[in-house]
C-alpha positions in Angstrom: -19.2 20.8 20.7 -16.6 19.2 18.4 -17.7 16.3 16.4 -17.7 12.4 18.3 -15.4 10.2 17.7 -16.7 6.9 16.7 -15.9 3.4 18.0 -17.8 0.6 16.5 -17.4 -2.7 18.2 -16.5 -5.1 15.6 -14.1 -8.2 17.6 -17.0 -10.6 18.3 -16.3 -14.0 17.0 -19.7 -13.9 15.6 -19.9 -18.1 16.1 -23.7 -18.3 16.2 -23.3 -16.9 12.3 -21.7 -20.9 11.8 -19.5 -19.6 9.2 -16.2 -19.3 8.0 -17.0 -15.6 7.1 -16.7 -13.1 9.9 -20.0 -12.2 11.0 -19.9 -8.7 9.9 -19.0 -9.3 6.8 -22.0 -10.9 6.2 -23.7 -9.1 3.2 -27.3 -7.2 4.2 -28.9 -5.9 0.2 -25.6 -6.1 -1.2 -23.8 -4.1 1.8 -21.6 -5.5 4.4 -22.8 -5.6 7.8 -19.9 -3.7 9.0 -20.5 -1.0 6.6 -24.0 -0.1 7.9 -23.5 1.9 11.0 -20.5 3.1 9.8 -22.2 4.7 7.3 -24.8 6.3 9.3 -22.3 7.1 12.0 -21.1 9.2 8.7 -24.0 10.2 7.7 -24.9 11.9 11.6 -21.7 13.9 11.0 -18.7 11.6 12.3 -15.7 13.0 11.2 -12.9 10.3 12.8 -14.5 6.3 13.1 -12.2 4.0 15.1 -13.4 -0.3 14.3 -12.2 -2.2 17.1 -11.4 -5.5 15.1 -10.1 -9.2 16.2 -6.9 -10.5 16.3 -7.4 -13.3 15.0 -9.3 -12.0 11.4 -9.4 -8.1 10.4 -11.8 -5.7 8.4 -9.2 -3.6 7.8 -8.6 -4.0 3.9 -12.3 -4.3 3.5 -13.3 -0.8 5.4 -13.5 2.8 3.9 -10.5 4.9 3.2 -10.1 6.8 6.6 -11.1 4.1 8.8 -9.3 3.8 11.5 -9.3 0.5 13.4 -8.1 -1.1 17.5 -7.4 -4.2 17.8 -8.9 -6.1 20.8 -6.4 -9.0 21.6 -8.5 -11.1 23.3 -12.6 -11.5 23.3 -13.1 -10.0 27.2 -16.3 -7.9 26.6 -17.9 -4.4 25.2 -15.8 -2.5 28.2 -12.5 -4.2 27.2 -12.9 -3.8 23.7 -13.6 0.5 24.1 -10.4 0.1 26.1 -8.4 -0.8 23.1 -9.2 2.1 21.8 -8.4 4.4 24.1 -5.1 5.9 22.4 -7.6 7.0 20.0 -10.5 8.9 22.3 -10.5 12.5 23.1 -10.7 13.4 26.0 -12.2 16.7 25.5 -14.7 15.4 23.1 -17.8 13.5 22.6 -17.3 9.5 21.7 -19.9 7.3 20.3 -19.8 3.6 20.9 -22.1 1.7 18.3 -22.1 -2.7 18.2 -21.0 -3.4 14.4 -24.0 -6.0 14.4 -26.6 -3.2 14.1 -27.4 -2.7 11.1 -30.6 -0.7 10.7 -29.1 2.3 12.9 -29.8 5.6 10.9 -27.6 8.7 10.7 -30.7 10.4 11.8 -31.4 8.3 15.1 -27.5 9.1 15.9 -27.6 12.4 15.7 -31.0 12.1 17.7 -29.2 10.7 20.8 -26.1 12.8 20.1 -28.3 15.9 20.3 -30.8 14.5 23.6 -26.4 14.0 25.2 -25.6 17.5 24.3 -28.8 18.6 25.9 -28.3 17.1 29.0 -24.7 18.2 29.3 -24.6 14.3 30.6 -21.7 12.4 31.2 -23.3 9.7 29.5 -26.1 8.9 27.4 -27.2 4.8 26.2 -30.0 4.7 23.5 -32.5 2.3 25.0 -36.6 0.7 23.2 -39.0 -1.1 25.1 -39.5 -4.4 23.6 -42.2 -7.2 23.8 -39.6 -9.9 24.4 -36.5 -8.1 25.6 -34.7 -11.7 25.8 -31.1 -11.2 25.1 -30.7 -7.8 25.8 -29.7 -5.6 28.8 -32.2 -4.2 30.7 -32.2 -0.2 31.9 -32.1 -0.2 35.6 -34.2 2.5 37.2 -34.4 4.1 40.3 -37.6 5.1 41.9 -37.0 8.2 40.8 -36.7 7.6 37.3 -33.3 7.8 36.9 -30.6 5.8 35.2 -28.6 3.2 37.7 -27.2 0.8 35.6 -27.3 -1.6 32.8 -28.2 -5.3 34.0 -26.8 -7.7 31.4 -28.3 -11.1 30.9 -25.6 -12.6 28.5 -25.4 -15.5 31.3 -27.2 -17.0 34.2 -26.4 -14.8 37.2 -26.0 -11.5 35.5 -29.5 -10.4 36.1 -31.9 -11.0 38.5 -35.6 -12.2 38.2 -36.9 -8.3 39.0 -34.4 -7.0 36.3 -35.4 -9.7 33.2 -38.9 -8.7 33.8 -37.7 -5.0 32.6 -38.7 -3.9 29.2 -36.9 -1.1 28.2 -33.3 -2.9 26.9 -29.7 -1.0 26.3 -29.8 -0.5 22.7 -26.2 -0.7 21.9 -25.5 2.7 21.4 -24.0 5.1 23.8 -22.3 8.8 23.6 -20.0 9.2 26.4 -17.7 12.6 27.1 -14.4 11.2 26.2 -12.6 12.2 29.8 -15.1 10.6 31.8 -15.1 7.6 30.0 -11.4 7.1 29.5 -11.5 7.5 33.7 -14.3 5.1 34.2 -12.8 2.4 31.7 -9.4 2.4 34.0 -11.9 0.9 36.8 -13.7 -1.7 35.1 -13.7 -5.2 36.9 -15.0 -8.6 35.6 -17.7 -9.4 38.3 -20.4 -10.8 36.5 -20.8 -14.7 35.2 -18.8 -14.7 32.4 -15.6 -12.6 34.0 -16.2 -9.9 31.2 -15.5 -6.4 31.5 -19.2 -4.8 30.5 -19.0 -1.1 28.9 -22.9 -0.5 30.8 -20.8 -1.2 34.4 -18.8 2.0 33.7 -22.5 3.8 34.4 -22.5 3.2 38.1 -19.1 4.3 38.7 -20.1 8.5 36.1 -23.2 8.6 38.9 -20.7 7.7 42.0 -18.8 10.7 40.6 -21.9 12.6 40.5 -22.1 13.0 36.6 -25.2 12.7 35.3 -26.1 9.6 33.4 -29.6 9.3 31.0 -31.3 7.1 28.8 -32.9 8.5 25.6 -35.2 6.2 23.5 -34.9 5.3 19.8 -37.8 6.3 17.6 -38.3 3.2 16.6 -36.6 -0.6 18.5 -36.7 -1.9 14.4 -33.5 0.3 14.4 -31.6 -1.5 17.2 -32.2 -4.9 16.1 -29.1 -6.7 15.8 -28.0 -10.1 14.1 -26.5 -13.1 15.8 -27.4 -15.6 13.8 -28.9 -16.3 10.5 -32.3 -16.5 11.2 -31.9 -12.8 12.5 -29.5 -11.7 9.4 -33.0 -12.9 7.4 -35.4 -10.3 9.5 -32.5 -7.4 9.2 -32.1 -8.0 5.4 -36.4 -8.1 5.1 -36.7 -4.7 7.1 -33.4 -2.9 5.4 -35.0 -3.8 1.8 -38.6 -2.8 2.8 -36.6 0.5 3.3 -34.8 0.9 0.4 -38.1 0.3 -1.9 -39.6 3.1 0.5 -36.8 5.7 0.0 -37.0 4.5 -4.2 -41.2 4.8 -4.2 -41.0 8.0 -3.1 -38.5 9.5 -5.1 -41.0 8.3 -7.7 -40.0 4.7 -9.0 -42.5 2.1 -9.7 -41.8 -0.8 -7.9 -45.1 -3.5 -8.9 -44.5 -6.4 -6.2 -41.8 -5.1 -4.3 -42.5 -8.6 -2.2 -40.7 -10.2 -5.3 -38.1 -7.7 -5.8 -34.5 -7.2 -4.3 -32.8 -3.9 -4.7 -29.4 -3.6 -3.2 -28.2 -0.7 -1.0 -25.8 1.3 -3.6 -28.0 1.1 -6.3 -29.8 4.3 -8.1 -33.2 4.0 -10.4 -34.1 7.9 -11.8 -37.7 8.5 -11.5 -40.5 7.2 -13.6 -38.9 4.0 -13.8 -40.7 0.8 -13.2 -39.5 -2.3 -11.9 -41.4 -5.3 -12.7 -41.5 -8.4 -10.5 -39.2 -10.9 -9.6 -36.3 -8.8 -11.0 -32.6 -8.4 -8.8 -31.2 -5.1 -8.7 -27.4 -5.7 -7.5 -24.0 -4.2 -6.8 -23.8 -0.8 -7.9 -26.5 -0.7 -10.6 -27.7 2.6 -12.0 -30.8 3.0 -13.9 -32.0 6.4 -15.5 -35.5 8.0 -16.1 -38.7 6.2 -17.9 -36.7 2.8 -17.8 -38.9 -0.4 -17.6 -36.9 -3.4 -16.0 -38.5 -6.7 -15.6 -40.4 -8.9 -15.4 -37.8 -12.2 -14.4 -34.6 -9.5 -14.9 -31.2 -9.7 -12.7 -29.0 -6.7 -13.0 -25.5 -6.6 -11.5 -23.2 -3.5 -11.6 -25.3 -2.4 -14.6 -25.7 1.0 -15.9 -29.1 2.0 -18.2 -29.7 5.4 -19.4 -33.2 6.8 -19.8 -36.1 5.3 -21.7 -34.7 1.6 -21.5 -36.7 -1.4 -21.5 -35.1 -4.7 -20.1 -37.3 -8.1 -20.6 -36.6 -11.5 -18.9 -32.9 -10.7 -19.3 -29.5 -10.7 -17.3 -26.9 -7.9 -17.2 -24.1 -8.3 -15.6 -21.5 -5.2 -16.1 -23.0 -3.8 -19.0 -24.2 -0.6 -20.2 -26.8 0.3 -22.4 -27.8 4.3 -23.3 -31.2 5.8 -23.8 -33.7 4.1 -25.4 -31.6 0.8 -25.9 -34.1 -2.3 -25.8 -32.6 -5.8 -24.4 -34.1 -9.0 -24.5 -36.2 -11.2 -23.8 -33.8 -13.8 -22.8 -30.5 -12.0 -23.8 -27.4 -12.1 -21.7 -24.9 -9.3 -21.6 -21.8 -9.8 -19.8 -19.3 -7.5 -19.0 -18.1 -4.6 -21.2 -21.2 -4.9 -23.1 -22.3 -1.3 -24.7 -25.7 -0.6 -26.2 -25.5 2.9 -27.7 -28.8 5.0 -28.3 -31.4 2.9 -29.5 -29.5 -0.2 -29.9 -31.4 -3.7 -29.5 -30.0 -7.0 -28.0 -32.8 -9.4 -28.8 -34.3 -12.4 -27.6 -31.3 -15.4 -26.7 -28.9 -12.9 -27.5 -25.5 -12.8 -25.1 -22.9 -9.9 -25.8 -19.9 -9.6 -24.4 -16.7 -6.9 -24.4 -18.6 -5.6 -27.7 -20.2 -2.5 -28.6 -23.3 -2.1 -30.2 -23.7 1.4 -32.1 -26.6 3.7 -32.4 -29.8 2.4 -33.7 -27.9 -1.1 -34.8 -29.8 -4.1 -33.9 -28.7 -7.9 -32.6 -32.2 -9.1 -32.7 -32.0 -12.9 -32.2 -30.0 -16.1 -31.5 -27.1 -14.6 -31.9 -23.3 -14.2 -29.8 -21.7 -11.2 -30.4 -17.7 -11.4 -28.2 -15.2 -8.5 -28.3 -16.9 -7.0 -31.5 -17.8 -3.2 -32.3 -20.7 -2.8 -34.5 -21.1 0.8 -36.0 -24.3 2.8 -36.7 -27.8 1.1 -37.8 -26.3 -2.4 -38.8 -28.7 -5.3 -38.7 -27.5 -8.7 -37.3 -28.9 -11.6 -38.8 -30.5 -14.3 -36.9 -27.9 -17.3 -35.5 -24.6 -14.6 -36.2 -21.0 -15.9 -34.3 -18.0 -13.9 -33.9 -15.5 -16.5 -33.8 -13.0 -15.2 -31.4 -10.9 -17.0 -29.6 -8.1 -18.8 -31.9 -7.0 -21.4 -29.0 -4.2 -18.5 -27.7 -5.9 -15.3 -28.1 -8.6 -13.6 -28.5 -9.4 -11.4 -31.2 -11.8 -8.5 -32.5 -14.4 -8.5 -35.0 -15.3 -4.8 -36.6 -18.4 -4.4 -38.5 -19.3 -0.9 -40.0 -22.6 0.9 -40.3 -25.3 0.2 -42.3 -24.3 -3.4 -42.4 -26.9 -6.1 -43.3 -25.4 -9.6 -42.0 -27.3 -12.3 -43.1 -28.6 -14.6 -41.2 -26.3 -17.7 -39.8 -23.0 -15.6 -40.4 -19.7 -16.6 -38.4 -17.3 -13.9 -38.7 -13.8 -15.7 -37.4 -11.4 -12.6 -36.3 -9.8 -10.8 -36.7 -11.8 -9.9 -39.5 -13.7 -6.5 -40.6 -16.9 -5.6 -42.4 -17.0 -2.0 -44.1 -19.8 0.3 -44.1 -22.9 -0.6 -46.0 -21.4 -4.0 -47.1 -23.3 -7.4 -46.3 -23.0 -11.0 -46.2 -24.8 -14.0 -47.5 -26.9 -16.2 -45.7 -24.5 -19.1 -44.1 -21.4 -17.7 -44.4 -18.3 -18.1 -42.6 -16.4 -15.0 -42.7 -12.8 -14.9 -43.0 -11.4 -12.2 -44.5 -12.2 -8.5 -44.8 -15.1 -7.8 -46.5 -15.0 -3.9 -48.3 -17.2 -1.1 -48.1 -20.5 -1.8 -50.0 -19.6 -5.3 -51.1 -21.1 -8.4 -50.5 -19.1 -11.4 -48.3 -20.2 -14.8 -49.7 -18.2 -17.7 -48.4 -20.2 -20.8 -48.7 -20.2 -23.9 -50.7 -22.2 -23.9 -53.7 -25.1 -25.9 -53.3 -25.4 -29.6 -54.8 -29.0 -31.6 -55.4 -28.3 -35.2 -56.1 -31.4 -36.8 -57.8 -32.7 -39.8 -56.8 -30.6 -40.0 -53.0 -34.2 -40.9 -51.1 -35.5 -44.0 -53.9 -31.2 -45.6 -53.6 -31.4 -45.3 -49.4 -34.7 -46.9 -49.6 -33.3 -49.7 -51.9 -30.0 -49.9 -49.1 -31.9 -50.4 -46.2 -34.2 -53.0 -48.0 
């Protein structure tokens, strides 16, 4: 069978979210909501995804390349919105229809209901779970027999009956139709329900009037059908997608301590061997190497490390450091900050735009901005790189084998050669040469007697 089309209801208005953020862009471990089942629809071996989007906001700007979206005019149900994709079904292929608001939907779970539809040579097939409290949901309507009848929603009062709320097993939100079929059974939809809506679920009845054969196949697990309405249920998603993300990182052989205390997002890769201490924020699209230790108290954003780094009480946000750099505790690197091999970045150290070389050291109290440090310097303790004039900012170059004294300002543009240094307390503002020592400081002056004449003023 040629691959389904996917259509993935995304025009609610979301307004149980209370937000002025459309409800699927709501982030779940650094992911849009949106992005969730599209992915796995992907990942199950979609080859063409059509997002049926609002009117009144759209996702299209913010979807993958080769997204192709529908726009439902106005908010008249799940049947109405499929409809306004239509131009876009096959007729003589498969088409899954996925809610956007289910985030926890597998690529593996689609292609188990795409494979139990190609089975049954059916007509149509809805993913259903039997659930404890089934409140909200669409019950499966059975015949005595067994077989699927219908979909009873329960959206208002009136859609369902007494019998049918006391049914467990719920319409998941998932359904693979044969593209003719539907397209024909869409063009009879009617509103008769409480809320004048045009239901996808009534187009069931009218495949079985037509003697096409109509089945429900159950999701391995109803955790994976959950979808969010409000907040309190974006909360239970986002728990149950990150206790899955820490799975799939344990047992690719990552040390995760308290993952209770620990947030890994989505995109982000940690190489095996590592360990992540607690309380420490993995974000954006973060990547970690082999034998890395991160953490305790750490956040991470859009970060790369290389192997053998350890990270202590520290933030990185856009930085880079390669094998066997050391950072922190307390240091801050911000954006285009590089650590080369072995490099340090100490404790109350913040980098930023600078580069750090091989086996050079920033050890402590120090700020280090739009600098690059050669090979095995040393940074004294309380160094500034001056570099912002007022106008512009400006670079500061320090060779290798530099030894800066403690409580230097370098004010760029300004360069330090190889093996040179510079004298305790000085304020560095001109070139210093290869080898040479940079001393710009005030000689010093004791003037005997100060303490016994401010005693005598303040008598």
């Amino acid at each position: 069978m040629p691959a389904p089309t996917v259509v993935i209801l995304a025009a609610g208005e979301g307004t149980r979210m209370r937000s002025a953020l459309p409800k699927l862009l709501h982030p779940i471990c650094g992911r849009p909501m949106i992005l969730w089942p599209l992915l796995a629809a992907r990942a199950a071996g979609a080859e063409r995804v059509v997002v049926v989007d609002n009117a009144r906001r759209t996702l299209s700007g913010l979807l993958p390349e080769g997204t192709e979206t529908a726009i439902q005019e106005r908010p008249l149900g799940t049947g109405d919105a499929v409809a306004a994709a239509a131009e876009m079904i096959d007729p003589d292929a498969p088409v899954l229809v996925i809610n956007g608001d289910m985030p926890l939907i597998t690529g593996d779970a689609i292609a188990g209901i795409v494979e139990a539809h190609e089975r049954a040579q059916a007509a149509a097939t809805i993913a259903s779970m039997e659930l404890d409290d089934p409140s909200g949901y669409g019950r499966v309507v059975r015949s005595a027999d067994g077989a699927v009848e219908r979909v009873a929603e329960t959206k208002a009062a009136g859609d369902a009956s007494a019998h049918e709320l006391a049914i467990r097993e719920v319409n998941a939100g998932l359904y693979v139709f044969d593209g003719g079929a539907l397209l024909s059974a869409l063009s009879n939809l009617g509103g008769d329900n409480a809320q004048s809506e045009l239901y996808l679920p009534d187009v069931l009845p009218a495949l079985l009037a037509a003697g096409k054969t109509v089945q429900a196949a159950p999701l391995p697990h109803p955790e994976l059908a959950l979808g969010v309405n409000d907040r309190v249920e974006l909360a239970r998603v986002t728990r149950l997608a990150q206790e899955r993300i820490h799975r799939e990182h344990q047992r690719a052989g990552v040390t995760i301590v308290d993952p209770a205390s620990t947030l890994i997002d989505a995109a982000v890769a940690i190489g095996c061997d590592t360990t992540i201490e607690p309380s420490t924020f993995l974000r954006g699209r973060t990547r970690i190497g082999e034998r890395c230790s991160v953490g305790p108290l750490s956040t991470l954003v859009d970060s790369v490390l290389g192997d053998g780094v350890t990270v202590r009480h520290s933030y990185l946000d856009g930085a880079t450091a390669a094998d066997g750099a050391s950072i922190g505790p307390f240091a801050y690197l911000r954006p285009q900050a590089l650590l080369q091999e072995s490099a340090k970045a100490g404790a109350f150290v913040e980098i930023k735009n600078s580069t750090v070389g091989a086996g050079s050291k920033v050890p402590h109290l120090s700020y280090v901005g739009d600098t690059d440090i050669g090979r095995e310097s040393n940074i004294g303790a309380g160094t500034i790189t001056a570099n912002y004039d007022g106008f512009a900012k400006h670079r500061t170059t320090i060779g290798s084998r530099v030894r800066v004294g403690v409580d230097t300002s370098f004010v760029a543009p300004v360069s330090v050669g190889d093996d040179a240094y510079t004298a305790a307390g000085s304020v560095i503002t001109k070139d210093v040469p290869p080898g040479a020592l940079g001393v710009a400081r005030q000689r010093q002056t004791n003037v005997e007697g100060y303490a016994e004449r401010r005693r005598e003023e303040e008598r």
